[in-house]
C-alpha positions in Angstrom: -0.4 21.6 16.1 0.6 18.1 14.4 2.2 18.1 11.2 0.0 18.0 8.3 -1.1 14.4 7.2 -1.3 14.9 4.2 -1.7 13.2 0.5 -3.2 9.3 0.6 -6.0 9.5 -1.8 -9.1 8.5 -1.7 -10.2 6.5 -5.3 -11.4 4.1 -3.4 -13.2 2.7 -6.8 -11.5 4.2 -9.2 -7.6 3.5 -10.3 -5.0 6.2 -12.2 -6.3 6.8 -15.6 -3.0 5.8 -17.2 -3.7 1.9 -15.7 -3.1 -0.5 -18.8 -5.7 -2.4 -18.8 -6.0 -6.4 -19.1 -6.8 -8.1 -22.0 -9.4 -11.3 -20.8 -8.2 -14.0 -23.8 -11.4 -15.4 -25.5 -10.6 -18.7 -24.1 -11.3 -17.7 -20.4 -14.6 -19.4 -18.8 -16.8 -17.0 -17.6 -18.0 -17.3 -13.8 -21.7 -18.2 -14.0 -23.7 -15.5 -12.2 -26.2 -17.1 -10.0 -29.3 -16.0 -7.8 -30.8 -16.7 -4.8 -34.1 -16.8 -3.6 -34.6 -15.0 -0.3 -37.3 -16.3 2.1 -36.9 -13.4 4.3 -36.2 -9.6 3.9 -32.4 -9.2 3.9 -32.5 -5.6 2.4 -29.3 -2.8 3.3 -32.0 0.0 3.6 -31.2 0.7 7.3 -27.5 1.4 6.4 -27.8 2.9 3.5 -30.6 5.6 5.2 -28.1 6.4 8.0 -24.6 6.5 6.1 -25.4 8.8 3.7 -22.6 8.1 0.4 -20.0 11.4 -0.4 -18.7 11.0 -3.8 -16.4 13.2 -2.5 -14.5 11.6 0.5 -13.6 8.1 1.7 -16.1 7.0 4.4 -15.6 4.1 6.4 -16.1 2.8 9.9 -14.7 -0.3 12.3 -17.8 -1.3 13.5 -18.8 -5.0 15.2 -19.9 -8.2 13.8 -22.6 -10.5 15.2 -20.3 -12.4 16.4 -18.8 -9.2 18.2 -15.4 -9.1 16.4 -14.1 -5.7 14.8 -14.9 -5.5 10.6 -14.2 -2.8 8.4 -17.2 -1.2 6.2 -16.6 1.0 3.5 -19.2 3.2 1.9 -19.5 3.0 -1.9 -21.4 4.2 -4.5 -23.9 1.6 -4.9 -23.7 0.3 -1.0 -21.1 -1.0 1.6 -18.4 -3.3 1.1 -17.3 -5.1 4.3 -14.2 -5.8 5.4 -12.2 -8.6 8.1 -9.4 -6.6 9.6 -6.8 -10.1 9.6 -6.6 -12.6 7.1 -8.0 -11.8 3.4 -10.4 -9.4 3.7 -13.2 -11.2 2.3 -12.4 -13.8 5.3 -11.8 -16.6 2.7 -9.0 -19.2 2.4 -7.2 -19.8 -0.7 -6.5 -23.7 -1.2 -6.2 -23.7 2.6 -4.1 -21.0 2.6 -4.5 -17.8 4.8 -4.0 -15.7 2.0 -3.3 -16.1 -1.9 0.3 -14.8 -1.6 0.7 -17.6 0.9 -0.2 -20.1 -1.7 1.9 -18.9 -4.2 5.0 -18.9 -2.1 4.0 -22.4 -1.7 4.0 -23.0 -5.2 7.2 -20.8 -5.6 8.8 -23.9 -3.5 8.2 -26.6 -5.0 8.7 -25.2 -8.8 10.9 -21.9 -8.3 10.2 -21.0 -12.4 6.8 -21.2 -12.2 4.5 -19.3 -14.7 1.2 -18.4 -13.2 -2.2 -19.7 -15.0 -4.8 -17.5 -15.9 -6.8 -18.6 -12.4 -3.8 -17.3 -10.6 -3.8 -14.5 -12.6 -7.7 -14.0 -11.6 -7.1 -14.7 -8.1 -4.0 -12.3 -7.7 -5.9 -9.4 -9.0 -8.4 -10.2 -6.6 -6.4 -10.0 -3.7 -4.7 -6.5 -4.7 -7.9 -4.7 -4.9 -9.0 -6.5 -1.4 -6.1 -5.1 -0.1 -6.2 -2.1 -1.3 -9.3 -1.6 -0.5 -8.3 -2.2 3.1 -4.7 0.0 3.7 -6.7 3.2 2.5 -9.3 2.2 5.2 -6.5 1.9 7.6 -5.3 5.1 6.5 -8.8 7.1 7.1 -9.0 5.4 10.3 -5.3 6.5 11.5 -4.8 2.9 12.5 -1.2 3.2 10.6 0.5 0.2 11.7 -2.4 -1.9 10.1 -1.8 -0.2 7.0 1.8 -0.7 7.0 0.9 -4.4 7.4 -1.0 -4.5 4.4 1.2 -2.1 2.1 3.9 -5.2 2.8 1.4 -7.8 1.6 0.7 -6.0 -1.1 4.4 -5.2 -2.3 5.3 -9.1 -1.5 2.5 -10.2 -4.0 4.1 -8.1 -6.6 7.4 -9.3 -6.3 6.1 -12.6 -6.8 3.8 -12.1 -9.3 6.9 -9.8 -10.8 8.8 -12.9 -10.6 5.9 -15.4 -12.1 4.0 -13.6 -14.6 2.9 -14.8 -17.8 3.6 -11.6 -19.8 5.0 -8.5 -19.2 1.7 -6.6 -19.7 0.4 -7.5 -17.0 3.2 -7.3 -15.0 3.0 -3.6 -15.6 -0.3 -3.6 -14.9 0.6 -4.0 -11.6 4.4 -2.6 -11.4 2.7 0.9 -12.3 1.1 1.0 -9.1 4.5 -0.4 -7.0 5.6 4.0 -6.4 1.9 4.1 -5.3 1.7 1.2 -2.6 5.2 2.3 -1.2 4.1 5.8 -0.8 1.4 4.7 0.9 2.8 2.6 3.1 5.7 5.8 4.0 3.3 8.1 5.0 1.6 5.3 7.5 5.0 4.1 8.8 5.8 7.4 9.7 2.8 8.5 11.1 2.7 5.2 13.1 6.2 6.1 14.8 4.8 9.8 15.3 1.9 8.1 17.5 4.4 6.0 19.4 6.0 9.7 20.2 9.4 9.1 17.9 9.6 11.8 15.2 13.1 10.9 14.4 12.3 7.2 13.3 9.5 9.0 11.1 11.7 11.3 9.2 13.9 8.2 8.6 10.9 6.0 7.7 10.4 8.7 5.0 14.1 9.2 3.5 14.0 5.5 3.4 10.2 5.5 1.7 11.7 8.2 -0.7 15.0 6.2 -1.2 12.9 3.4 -1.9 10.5 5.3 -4.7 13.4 6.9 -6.1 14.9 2.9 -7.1 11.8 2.5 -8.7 11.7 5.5 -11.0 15.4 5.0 -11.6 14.4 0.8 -13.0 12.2 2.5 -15.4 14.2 5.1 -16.7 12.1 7.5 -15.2 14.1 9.0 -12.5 14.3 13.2 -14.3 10.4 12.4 -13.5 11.1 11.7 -9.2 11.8 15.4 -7.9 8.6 17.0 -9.6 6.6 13.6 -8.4 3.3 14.4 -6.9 3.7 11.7 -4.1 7.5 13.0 -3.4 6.5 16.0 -2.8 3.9 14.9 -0.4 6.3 13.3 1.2 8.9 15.7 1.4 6.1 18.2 2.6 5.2 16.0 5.4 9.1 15.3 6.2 9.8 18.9 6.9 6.4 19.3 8.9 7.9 17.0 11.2 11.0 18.6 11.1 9.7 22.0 12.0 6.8 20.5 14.6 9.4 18.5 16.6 12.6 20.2 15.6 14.0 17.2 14.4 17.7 18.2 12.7 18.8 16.0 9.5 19.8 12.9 10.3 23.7 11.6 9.2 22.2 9.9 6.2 21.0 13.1 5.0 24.4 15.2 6.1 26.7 12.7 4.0 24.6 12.7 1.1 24.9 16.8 1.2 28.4 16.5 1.7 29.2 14.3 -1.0 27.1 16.2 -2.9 29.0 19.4 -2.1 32.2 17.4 -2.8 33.4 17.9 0.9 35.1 14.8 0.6 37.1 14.9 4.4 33.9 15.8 6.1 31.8 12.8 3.6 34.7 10.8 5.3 33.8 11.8 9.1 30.6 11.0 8.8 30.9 8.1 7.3 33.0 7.1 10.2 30.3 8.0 12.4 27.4 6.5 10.6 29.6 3.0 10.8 30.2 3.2 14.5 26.0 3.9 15.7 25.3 0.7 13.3 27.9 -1.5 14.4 25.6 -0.5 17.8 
């Protein structure tokens, strides 16, 4: 039996209800919604017929392109979305850029105090929900590494958007979510070193995923909120399930914290000691 893999969720469409929503100033211009005329059939009815849509669960598949390379569909309410599995997700450029982050790292150079516009502002929200959209697909379709990949993307765009924000409202709007992405991305990075048969490196991917969270919490003056944490205790649930699966012992990390904890000062000493030598290794 593997250890239960537990916890990512599946609002595919539909974020936390405590997300602070942004406010659109008046001066914004509207994107002009066009339509086109179609001079053949170009209808979804065959896909919708045969992939029926479960409010219920996540559904998506890695299917093949005309061109025969791998995309990612998602079933929604209302139809599919589809997905590349490199690049942006939509498959588009930004200012010949692979990805918006790219571009703003670009701009980060040449003016490191930058404030973003509102465009950039647009633009990055795009690009979290895109990739969003994609890491939970990764995550239904156990391809973890993948969703490791874009869990990194999407907590390098914060920092930078962090960094370059126009206000601190929507900087929250996004730093709300930063507990979320990394507990995400724990749970894949440990279930990706499970696949490549190393259950000790995934019981350190998720003290260091839980070490991580806990920083957070602690920044907002939240940490008497980290131990009874939902996503913690997923976490910690699927640590131990390891654990007792592979009869995986705690690791030094873990020992020293206990004994410094305990105030067993000479042995906090030892292991120190020991946890220097395997590094300098």
């Amino acid at each position: 039996m593997k250890p239960e893999r537990e916890g990512y969720r599946d609002e595919s469409s539909t974020p936390p209800q405590n997300v602070v929503r942004r406010k659109v100033p008046q001066n914004v211009v509207r994107r002009k919604v066009s339509s086109v005329e179609m001079s053949s059939y170009q209808g979804l009815d065959a896909i919708l017929k045969n992939w029926h849509f479960d409010p219920h669960s996540l559904s998506v598949r890695l299917v093949k392109g005309e061109d025969g390379r791998d995309v990612i569909q998602m079933r929604v309410d209302l139809g599919v979305l589809q997905m590349e599995t490199n690049g942006r997700p939509d498959g588009q450029e930004m200012d010949g850029h692979q990805t918006f982050l790219d571009a703003l790292l670009d701009a980060e150079k040449d003016d490191p105090e930058f404030v973003m516009s509102e465009k950039q502002c647009f633009e990055a929200d795009r690009e979290f929900v895109q990739f969003y959209h994609r890491r939970i697909s990764w995550l239904r379709l156990e391809h973890y590494h993948r969703a490791v990949e874009d869990a990194d993307h999407t907590l390098a765009l914060m920092d930078v958007c962090r960094d370059h924000s126009p206000e601190e409202e929507w900087t929250m709007s996004h730093e709300q979510y930063r507990p979320f992405v990394l507990f995400h991305r724990t749970q894949a990075a440990a279930l990706a070193s499970l696949d490549d048969s190393s259950p000790d490196e995934a019981v350190k991917e998720i003290n260091q995923g839980l070490d991580a969270v806990r920083a957070v919490f602690e920044e907002h003056e939240a940490a008497d909120e980290f131990d009874s944490d939902e996503m913690v205790q997923q976490l910690i649930r699927l640590r131990e399930s390891i654990r007792n699966e592979y009869e995986v012992g705690e690791s030094l990390q873990e020992r020293l914290a206990a004994a410094v904890r305990d105030e067993q000062y000479e042995l906090a000493a030892k292991l120190r000691d020991e946890l220097a030598r395997k590094q300098a290794h």
